[in-house]
C-alpha positions in Angstrom: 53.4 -46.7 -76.6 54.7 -44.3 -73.6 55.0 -41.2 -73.8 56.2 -40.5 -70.2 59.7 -40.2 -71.3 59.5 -37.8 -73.9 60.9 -34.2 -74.4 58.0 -31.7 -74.4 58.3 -28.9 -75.9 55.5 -26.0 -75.4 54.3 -23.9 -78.7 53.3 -20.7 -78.9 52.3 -18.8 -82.2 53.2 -15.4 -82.6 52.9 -13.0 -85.2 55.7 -11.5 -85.6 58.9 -13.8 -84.9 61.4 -10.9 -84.9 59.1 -8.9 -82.5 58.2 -11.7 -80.2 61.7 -13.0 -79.5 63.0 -9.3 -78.4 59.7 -9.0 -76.3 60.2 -12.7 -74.5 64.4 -11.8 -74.2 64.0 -8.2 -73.0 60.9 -8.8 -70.6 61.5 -12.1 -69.5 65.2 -12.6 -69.9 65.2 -15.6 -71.8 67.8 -16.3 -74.6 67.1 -18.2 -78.0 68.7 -21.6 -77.7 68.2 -22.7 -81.3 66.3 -20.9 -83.9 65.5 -22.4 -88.3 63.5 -21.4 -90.5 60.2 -23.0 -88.7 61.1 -20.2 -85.2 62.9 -19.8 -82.0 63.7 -22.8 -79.1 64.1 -21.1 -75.7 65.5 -23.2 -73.2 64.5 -23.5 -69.6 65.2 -25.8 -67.0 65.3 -29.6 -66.0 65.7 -30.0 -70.2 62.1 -28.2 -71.3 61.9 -25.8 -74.1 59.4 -23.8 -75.3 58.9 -22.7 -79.1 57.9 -19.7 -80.9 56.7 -20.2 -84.3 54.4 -17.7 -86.9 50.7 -18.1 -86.9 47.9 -16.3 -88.4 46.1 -17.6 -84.7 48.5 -16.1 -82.4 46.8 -15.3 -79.3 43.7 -17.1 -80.0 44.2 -19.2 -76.9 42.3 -18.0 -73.8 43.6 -20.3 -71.3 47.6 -20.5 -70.2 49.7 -21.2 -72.9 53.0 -21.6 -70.9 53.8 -22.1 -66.8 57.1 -21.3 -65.7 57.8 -22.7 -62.4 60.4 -20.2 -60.2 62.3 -21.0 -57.1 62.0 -17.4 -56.0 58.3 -16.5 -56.8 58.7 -13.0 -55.1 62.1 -12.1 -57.0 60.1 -13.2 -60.4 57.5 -11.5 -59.7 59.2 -8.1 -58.5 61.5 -8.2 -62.0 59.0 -9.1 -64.6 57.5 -6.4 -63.1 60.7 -4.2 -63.4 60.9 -5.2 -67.2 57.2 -3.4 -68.0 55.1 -7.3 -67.8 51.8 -6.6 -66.9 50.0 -9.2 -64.2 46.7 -10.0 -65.1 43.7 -9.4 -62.3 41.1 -12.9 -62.6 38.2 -13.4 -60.1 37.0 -17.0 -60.3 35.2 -17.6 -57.1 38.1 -19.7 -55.6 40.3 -18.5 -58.0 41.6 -15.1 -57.2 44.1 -12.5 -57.5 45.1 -10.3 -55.5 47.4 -8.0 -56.8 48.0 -10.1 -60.1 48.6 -13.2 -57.3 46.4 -16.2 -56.5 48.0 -17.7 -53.6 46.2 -21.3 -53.4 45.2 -23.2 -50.0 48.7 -25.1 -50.1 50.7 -21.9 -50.3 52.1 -22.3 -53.7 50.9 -19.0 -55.7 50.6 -18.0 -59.6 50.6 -15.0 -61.7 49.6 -14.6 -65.4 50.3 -12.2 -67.8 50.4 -12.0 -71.5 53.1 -11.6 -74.4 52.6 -9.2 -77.2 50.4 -11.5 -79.0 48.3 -12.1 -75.6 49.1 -15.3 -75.2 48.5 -16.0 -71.7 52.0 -16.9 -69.6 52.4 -17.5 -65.9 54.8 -18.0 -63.3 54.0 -20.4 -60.4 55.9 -21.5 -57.1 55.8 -25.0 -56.1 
């Protein structure tokens, strides 16, 4: 079997479906691109999806749920920002922020923040 070719499509539980879908469309400016009776698709781009869903272990998960990748880190930054996201502040030894940004050694730089639920989200150039 490959696998290489297939769709994936991140989860992330949530308690609340009603209250996490107006957080992730007002503060990230995402819109629903399918929602059932199991939760809400979001489209991004290059045909990748991510999916909220209801769980009783929403925001159990201490390591990045969900990386979007931006063409314009800076603008991303700046209006996630504008829409109340809080960046998270990490101190790793080589993995830093500084000012909710860890720029790595090849230039390409991430920030992290969390959803309601605090599921742990970034954005990431590169």
């Amino acid at each position: 079997m490959d696998l290489s070719h297939a769709t994936a499509i991140t989860p992330l539980a949530v308690s609340n479906l009603d209250t996490a879908t107006a957080w992730y469309r007002s503060h990230l400016g995402v819109t629903p691109a399918e929602t059932d009776a199991d939760g809400v698709r979001f489209a991004c781009g290059d045909g990748t999806s991510f999916f909220l869903y209801e769980s009783q272990f929403a925001g159990t998960n201490e390591a990045t749920a969900l990386m979007l990748r931006v063409d314009d880190f800076d603008g991303a930054f700046a209006d996630l920002r504008s829409n109340g996201v809080r960046f998270e502040e990490y101190d790793f030894g080589e993995l830093s922020t500084v000012d909710g940004v860890f720029t790595a050694p090849d230039g390409n730089r991430s920030a992290w923040f969390k959803d309601p639920d605090g599921n742990i989200l970034a954005i990431g150039s590169g």
